[in-house]
Backbone bond lengths (Angstrom), bond angles and torsions (degrees), N, CA, C in turn:
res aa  C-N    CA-C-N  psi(-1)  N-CA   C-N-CA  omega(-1)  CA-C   N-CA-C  phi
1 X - - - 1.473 - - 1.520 109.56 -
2 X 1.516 120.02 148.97 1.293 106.58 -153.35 1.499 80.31 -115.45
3 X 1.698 122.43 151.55 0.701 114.11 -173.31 1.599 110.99 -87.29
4 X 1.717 109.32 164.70 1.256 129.02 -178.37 1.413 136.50 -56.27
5 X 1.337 151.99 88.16 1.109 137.18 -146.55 1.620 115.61 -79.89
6 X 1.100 128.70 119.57 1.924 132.68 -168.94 1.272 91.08 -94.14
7 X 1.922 90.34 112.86 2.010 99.41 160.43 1.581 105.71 -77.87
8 X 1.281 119.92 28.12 1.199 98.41 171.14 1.873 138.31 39.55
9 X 1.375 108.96 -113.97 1.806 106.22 171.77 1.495 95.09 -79.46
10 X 1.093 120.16 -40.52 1.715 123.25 -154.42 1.451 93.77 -38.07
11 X 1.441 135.07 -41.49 1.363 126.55 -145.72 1.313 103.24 -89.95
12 X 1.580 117.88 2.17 1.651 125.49 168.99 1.784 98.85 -77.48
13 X 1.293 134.18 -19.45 1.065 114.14 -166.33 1.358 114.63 -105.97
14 X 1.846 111.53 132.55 0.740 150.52 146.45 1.965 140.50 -32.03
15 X 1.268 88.98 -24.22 1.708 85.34 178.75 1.309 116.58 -79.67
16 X 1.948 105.49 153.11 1.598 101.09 -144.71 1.411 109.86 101.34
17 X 1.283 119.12 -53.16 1.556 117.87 -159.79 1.989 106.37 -67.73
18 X 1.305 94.26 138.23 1.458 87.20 133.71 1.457 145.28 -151.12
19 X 1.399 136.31 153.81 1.500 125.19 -148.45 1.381 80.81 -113.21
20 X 1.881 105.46 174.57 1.438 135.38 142.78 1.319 105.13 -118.22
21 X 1.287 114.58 121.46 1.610 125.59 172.63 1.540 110.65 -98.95
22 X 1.221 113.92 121.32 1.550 120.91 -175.64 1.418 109.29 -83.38
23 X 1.182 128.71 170.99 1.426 114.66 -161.48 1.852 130.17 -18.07
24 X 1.602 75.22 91.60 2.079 89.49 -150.85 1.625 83.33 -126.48
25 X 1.199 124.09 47.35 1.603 126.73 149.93 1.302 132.61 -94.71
26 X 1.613 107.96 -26.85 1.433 150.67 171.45 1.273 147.80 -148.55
27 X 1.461 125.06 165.95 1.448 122.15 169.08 2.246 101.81 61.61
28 X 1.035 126.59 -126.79 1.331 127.26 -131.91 1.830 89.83 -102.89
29 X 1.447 92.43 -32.94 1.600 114.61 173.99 1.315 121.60 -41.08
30 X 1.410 118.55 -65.57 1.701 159.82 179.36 1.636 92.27 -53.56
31 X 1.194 96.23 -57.13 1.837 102.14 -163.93 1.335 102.85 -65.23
32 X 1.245 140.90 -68.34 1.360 149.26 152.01 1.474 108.20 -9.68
33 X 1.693 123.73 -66.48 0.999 135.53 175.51 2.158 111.54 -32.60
34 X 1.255 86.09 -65.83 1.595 113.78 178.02 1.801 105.91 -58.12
35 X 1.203 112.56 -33.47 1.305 89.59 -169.85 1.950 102.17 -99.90
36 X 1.489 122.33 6.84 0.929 112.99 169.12 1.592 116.51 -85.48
37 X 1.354 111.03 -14.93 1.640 145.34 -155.58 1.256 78.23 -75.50
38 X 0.996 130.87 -72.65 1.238 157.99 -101.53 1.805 98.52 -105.36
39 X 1.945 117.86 -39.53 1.098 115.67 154.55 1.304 118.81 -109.76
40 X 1.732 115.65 59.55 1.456 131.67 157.40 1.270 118.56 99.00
41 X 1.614 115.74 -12.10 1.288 98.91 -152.74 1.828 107.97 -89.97
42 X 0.961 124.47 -171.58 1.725 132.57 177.30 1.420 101.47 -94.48
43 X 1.487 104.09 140.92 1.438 109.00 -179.74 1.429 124.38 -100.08
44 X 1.599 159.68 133.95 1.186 127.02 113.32 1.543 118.56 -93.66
45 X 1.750 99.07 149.01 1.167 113.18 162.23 1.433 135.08 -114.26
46 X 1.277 111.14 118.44 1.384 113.18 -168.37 1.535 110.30 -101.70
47 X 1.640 99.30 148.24 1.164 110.02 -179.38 0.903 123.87 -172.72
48 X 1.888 145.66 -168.20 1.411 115.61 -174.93 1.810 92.27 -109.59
49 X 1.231 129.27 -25.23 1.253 119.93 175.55 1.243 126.24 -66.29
50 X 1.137 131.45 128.45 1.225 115.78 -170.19 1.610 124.31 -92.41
51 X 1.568 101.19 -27.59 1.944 108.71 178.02 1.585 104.44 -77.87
52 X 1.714 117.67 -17.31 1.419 101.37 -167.90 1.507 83.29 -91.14
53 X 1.714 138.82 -65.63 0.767 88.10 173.35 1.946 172.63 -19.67
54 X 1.175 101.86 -48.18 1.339 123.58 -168.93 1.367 101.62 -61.08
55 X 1.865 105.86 -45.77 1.127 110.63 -169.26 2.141 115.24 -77.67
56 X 1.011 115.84 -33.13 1.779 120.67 153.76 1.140 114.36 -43.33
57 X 1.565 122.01 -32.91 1.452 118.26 -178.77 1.212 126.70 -87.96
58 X 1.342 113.17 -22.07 1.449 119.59 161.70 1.613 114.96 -90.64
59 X 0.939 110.57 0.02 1.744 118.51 166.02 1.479 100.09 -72.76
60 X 2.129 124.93 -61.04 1.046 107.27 -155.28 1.442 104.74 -87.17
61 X 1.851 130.03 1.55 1.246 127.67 -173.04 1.855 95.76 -86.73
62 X 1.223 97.27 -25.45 2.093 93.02 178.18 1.758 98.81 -76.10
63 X 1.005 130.90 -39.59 1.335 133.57 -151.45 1.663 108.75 -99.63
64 X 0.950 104.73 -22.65 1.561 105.51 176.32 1.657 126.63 -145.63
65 X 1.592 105.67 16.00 1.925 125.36 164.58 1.626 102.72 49.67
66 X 1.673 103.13 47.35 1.353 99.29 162.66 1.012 97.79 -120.12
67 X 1.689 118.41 179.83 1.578 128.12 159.58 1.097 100.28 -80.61
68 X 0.960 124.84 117.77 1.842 138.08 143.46 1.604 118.69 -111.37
69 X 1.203 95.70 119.73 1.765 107.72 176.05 1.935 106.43 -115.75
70 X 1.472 85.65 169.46 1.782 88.06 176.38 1.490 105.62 -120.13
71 X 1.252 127.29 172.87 1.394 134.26 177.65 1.363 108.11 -141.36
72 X 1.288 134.90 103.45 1.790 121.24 -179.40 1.788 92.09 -60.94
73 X 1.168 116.71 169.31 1.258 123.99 147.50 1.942 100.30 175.31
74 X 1.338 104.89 165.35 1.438 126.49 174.13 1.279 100.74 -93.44
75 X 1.858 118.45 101.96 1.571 111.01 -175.58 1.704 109.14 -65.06
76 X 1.336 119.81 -13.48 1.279 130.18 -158.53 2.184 112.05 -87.46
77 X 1.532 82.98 -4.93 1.695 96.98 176.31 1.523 109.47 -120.00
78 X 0.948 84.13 126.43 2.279 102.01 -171.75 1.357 105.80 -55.38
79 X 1.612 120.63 -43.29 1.577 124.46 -178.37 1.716 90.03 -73.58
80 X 0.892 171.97 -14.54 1.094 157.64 -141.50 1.647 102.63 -121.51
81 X 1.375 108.11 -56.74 1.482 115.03 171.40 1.609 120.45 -54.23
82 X 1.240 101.14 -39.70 1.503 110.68 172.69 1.538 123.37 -59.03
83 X 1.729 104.66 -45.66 1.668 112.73 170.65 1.233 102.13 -81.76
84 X 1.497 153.98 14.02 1.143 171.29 109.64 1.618 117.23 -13.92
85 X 1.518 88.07 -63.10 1.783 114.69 174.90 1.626 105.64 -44.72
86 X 1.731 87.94 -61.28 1.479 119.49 -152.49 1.674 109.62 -38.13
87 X 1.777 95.03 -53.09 1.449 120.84 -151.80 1.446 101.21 -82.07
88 X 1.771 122.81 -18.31 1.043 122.09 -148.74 2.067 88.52 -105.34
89 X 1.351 101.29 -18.48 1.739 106.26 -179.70 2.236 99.56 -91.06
90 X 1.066 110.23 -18.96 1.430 110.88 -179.41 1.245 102.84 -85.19
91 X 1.499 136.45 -29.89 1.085 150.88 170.71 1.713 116.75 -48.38
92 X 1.719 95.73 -87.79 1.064 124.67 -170.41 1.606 106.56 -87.54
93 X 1.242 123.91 -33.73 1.586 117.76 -171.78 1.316 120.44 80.44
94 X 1.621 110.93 9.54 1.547 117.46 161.58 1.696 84.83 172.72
95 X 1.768 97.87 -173.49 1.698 123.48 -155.43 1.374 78.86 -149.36
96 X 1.354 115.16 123.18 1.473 114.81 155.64 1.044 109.37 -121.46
97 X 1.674 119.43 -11.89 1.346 105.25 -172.27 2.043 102.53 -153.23
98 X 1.596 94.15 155.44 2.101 89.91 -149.94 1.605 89.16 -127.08
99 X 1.344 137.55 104.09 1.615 113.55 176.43 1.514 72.09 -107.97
100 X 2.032 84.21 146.67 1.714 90.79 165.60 1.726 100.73 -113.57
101 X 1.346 109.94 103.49 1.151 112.95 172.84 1.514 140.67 -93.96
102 X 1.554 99.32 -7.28 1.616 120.58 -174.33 1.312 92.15 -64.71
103 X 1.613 113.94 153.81 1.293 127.32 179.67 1.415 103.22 172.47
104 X 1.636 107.03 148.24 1.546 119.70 169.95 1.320 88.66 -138.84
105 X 1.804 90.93 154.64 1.748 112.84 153.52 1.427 136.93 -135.38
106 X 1.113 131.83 127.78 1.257 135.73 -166.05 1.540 99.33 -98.82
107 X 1.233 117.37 129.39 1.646 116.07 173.99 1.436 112.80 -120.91
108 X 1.306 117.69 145.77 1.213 135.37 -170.00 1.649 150.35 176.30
109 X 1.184 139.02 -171.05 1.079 119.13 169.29 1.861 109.34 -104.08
110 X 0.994 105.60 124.00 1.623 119.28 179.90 2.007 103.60 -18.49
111 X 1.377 100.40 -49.57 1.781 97.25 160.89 1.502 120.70 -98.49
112 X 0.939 104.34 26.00 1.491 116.84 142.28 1.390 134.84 -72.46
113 X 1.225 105.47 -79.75 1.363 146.40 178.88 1.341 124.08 -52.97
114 X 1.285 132.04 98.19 1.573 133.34 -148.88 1.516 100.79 -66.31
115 X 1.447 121.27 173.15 1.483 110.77 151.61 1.482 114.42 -80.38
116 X 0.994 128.34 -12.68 1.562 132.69 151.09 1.447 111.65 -4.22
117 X 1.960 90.98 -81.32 1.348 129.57 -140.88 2.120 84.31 -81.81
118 X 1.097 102.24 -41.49 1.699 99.52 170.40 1.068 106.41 -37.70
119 X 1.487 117.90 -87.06 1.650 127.93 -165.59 1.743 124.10 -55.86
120 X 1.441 92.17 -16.92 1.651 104.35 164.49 1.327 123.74 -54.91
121 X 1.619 104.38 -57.34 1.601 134.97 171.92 1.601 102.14 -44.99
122 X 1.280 93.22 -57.42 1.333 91.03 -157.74 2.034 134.56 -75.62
123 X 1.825 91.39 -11.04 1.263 140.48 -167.64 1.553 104.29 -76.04
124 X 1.263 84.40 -46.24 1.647 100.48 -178.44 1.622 118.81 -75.73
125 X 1.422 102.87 -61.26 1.035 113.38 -161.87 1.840 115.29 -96.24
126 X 1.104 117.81 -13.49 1.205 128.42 153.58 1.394 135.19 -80.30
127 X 1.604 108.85 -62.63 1.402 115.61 179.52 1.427 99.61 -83.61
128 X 1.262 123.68 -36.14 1.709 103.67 166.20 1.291 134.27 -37.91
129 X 1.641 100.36 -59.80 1.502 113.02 144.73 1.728 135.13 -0.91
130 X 2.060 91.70 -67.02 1.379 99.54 -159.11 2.018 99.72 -80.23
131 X 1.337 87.91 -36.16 1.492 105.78 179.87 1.528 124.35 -29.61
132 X 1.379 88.09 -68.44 1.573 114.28 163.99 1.592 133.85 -74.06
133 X 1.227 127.23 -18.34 1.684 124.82 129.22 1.310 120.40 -44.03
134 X 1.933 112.41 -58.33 1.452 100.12 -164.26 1.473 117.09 -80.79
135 X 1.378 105.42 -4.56 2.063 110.09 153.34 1.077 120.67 -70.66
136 X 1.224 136.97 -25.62 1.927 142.03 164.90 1.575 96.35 -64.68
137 X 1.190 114.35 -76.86 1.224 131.05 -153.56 1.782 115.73 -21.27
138 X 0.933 111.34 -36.25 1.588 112.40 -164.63 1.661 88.08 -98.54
139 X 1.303 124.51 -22.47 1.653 116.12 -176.40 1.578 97.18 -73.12
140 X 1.499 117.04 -43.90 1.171 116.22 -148.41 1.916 104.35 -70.39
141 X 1.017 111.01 -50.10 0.964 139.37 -178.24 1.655 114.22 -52.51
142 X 0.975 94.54 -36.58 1.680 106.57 -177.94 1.539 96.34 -80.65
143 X 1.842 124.65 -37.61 0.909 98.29 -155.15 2.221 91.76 -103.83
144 X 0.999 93.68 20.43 1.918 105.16 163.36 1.401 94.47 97.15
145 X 1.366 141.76 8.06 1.257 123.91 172.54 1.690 113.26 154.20
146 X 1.166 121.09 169.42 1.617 125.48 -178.94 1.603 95.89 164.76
147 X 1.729 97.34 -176.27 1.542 123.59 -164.47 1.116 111.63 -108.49
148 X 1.331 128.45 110.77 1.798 120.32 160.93 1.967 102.54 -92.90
149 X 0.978 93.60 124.74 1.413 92.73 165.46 1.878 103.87 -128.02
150 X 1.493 97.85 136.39 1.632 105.64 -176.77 1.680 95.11 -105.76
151 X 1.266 99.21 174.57 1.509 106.18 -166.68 2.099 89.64 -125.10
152 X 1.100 108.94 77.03 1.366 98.06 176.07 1.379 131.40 -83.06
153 X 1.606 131.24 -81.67 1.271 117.40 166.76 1.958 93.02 164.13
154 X 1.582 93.34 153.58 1.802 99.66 141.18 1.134 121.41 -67.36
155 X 1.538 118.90 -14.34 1.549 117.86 178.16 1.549 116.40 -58.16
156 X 1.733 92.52 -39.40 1.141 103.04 -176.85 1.450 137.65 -62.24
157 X 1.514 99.69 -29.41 1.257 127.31 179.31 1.972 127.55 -81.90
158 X 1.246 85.74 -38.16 1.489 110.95 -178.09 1.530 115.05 -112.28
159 X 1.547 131.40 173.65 1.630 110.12 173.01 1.722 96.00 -126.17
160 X 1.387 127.76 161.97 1.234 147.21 164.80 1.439 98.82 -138.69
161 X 1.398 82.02 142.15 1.870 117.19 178.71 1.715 89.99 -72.01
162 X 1.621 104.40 153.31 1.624 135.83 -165.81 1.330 101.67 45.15
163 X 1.434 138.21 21.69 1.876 111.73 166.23 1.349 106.52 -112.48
164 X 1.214 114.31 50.01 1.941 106.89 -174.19 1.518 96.75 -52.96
165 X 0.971 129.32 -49.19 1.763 129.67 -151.88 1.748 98.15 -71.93
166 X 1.280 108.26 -50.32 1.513 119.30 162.14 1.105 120.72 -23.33
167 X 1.160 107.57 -86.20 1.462 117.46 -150.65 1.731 110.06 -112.50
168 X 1.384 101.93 23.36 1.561 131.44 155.07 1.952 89.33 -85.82
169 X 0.927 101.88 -89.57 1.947 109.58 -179.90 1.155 94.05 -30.21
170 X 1.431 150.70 -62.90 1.282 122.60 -159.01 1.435 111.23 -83.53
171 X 1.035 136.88 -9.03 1.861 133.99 -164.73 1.459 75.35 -93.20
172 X 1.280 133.88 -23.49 1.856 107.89 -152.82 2.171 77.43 -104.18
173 X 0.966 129.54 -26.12 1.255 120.63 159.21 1.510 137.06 -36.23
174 X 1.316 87.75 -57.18 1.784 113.60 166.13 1.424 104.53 -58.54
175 X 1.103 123.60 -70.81 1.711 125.57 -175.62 1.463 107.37 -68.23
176 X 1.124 146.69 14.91 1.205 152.43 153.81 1.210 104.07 -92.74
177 X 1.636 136.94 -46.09 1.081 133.96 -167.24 1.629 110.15 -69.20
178 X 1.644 87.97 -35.26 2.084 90.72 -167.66 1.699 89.79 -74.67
179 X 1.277 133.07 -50.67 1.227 133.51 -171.67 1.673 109.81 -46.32
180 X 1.126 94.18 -76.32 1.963 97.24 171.75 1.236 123.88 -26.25
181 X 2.018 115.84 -61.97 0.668 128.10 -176.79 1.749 120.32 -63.99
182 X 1.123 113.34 -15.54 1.620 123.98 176.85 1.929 103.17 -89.70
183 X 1.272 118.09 -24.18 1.650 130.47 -170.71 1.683 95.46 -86.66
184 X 1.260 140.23 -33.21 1.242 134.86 -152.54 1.646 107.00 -147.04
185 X 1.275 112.84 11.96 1.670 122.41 155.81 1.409 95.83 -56.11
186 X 1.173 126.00 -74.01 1.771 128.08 -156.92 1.765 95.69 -44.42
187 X 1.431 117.61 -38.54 1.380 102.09 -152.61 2.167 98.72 -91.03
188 X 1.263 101.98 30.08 1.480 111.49 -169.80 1.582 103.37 53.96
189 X 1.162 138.87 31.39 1.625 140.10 145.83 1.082 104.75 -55.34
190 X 1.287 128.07 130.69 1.587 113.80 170.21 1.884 96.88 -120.28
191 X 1.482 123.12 114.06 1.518 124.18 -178.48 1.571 102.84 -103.44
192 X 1.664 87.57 116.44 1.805 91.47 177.19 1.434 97.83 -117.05
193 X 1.244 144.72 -178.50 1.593 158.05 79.77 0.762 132.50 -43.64
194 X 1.459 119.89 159.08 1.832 135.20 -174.95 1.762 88.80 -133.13
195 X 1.308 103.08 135.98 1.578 110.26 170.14 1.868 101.74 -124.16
196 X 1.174 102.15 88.07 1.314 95.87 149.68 1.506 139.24 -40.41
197 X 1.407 120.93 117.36 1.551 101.48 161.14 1.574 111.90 -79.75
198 X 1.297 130.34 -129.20 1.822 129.73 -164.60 1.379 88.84 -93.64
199 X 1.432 115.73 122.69 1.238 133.84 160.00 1.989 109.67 -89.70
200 X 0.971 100.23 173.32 1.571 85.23 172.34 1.760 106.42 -129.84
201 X 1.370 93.87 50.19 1.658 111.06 -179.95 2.034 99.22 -65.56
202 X 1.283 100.71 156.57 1.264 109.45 166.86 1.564 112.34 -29.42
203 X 1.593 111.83 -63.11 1.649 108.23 178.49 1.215 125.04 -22.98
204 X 1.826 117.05 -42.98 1.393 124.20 -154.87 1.317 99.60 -120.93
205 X 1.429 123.65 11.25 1.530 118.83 -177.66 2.311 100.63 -85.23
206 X 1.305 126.67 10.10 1.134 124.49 -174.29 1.941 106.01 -105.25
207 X 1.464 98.93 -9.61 1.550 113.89 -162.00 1.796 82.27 -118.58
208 X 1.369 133.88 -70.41 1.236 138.72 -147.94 1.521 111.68 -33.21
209 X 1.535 125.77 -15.51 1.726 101.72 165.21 1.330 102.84 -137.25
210 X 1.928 99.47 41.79 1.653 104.93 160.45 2.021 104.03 -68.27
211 X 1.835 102.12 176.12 1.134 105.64 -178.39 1.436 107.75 -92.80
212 X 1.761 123.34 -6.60 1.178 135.02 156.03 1.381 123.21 -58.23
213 X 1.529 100.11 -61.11 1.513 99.57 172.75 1.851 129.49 -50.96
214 X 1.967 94.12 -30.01 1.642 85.58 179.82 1.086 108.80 -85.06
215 X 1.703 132.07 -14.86 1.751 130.02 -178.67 1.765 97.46 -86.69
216 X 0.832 108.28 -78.59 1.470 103.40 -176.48 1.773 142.24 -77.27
217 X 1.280 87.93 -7.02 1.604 98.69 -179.85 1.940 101.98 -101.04
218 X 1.336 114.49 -80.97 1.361 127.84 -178.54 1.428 107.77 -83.79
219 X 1.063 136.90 15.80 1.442 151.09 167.83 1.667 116.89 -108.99
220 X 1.357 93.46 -13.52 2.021 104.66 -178.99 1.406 105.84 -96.70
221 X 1.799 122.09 -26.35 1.020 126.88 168.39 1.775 124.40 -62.42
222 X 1.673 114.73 152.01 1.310 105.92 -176.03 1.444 102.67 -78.34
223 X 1.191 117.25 -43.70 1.425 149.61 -153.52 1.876 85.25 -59.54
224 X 1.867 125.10 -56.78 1.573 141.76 171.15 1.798 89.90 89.54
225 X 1.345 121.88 20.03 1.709 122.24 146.82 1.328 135.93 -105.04
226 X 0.942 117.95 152.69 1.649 130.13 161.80 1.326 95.10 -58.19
227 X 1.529 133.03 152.97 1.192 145.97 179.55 2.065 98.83 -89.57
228 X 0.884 100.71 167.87 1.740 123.02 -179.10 1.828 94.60 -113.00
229 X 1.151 109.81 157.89 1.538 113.11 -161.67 1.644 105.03 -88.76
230 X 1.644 120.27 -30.29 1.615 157.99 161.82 1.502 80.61 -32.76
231 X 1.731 139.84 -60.49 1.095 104.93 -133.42 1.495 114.45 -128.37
232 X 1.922 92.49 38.05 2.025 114.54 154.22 1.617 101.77 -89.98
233 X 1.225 120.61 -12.97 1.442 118.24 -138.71 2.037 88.77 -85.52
234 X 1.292 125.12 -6.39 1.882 134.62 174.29 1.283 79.41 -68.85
235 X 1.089 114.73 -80.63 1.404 135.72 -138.29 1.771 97.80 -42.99
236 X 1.189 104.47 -47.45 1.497 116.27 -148.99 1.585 95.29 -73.18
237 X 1.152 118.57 -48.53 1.344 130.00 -169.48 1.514 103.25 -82.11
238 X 1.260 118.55 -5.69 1.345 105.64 164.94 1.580 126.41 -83.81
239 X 1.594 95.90 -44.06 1.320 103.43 173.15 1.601 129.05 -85.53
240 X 1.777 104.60 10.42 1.374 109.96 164.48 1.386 110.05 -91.26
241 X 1.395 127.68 10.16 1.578 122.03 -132.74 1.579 85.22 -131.97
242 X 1.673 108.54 166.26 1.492 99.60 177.34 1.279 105.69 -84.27
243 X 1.612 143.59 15.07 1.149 145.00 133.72 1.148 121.39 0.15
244 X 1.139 86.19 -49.28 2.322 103.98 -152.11 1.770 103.98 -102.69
245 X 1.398 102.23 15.38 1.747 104.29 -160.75 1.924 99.60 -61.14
246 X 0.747 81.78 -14.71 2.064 89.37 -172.59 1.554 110.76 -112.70
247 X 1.508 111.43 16.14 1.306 114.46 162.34 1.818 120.96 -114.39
248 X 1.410 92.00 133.50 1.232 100.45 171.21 1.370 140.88 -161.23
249 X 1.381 140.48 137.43 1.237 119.03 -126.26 1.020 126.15 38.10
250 X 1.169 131.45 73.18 1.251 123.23 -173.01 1.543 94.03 -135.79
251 X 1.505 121.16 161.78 1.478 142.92 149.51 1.425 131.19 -127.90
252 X 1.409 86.89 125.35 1.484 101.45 -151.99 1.881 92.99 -119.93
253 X 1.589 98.40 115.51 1.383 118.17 -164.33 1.809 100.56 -112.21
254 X 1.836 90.76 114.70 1.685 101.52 161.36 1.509 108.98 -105.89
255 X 0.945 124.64 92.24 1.443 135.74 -168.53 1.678 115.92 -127.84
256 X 0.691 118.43 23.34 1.620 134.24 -179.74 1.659 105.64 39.22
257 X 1.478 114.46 40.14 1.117 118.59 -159.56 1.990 142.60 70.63
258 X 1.336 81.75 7.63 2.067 108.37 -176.83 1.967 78.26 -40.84
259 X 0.990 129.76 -92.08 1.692 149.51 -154.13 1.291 100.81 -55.21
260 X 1.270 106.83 -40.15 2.066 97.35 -178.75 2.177 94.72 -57.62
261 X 0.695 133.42 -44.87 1.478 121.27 -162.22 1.395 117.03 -72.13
């Protein structure tokens, strides 16, 4: 048997590629966006704004000599995700790679918190989710394989008091990811997650020098910080990369250690 040849870094790179980044205008989205940019690949960024978009995309096409375009759309509407698909194959000429990064959170106490504000959470960040897989899915497949990566959470993993709507969306994230990822292994799909622990994205900049956030949020960490947005952007590029070819279902936690304790 002859032995095996190791691409070593090579298999971090990305050029050739191209992604759709789901709320990839900002915050955890953007960064992800940037760090795939960053090993070659073509960008879209989706989102519902359309000037902030547009304008991130010509940031990462000056900063890193890829094509990056934006797409507004409502991930939470099926016709929308689909012309999503559309624009992102007229673009690029294939999808190799899907982060679903859009997400909201409503925090609160369970009688707080309307059922409104539930199905909002969950609208978004779930069925957006499913929405936007099952628009890849038939590209990917046709074209022998690609990357879903979901953006789930420590929420998901662990529980905190006032995020029922939260960290309901992320546990059903996680089990979507292992599920998917077991449905579309055969077709070389490989479906991972990223679980953030506390980033200090816009979301959490209204809490970040609550007395909650320093006992239970940045106080649960080993590391005792808020994360920097720079440091999802490994993660992301790993599991877009043929790195990750032997991962699946998997969750892959940057949490400054929140879950190790």
């Amino acid at each position: 048997m002859s032995k095996e040849r190791l691409p070593g870094i090579n298999q971090f790179n990305l050029s050739g590629r191209a992604a759709i980044v789901t709320g990839g205008s900002k915050g955890l989205g953007l960064a992800m966006a940037a760090g795939l940019a960053s090993a070659g690949a073509n960008v879209m960024l989706v989102n519902r704004n359309a000037e902030e978009g547009a304008q991130a995309a010509d940031e990462l096409s000056r900063d890193f000599g890829v094509q990056a375009i934006s797409f507004p759309a409502d991930i939470t509407n099926q016709a929308q995700t689909e012309a999503m698909v559309q624009a992102a194959m007229d673009a690029f000429g294939q999808i190799d790679i899907l982060i679903n990064s859009a997400g909201i959170n409503i925090r609160g106490a369970i009688d707080e918190v309307t059922p409104d504000d539930f199905r909002a959470v969950m609208e978004v960040n779930v069925h957006g989710t499913w929405l936007c897989s099952r628009a890849v899915t038939p590209l990917m497949k046709k074209a022998g394989g690609g990357k879903i990566i979901n953006l789930a959470s420590t929420l998901g993993l662990v529980g905190l008091a006032n995020r029922t709507p939260y960290t309901a969306s992320k546990g059903a994230v996680v089990q979507m990811t292992r599920a998917l990822g077991l449905e579309l292994a055969p077709f070389n799909i490989n479906v991972n997650a990223i679980c953030p622990g506390p980033f200090l994205t816009e979301m959490n900049l209204a809490i970040a020098d609550s007395e909650e956030s320093k006992k239970f949020i940045v106080g649960a960490t080993a590391l005792g910080r808020w994360a920097a947005l720079r440091e999802i952007q490994g993660a992301a590029i790993f599991l877009a990369s043929d790195a990750a070819s032997y991962m699946v279902g998997s969750m892959l936690t940057v949490d400054g250690g929140w879950t190790a304790r």
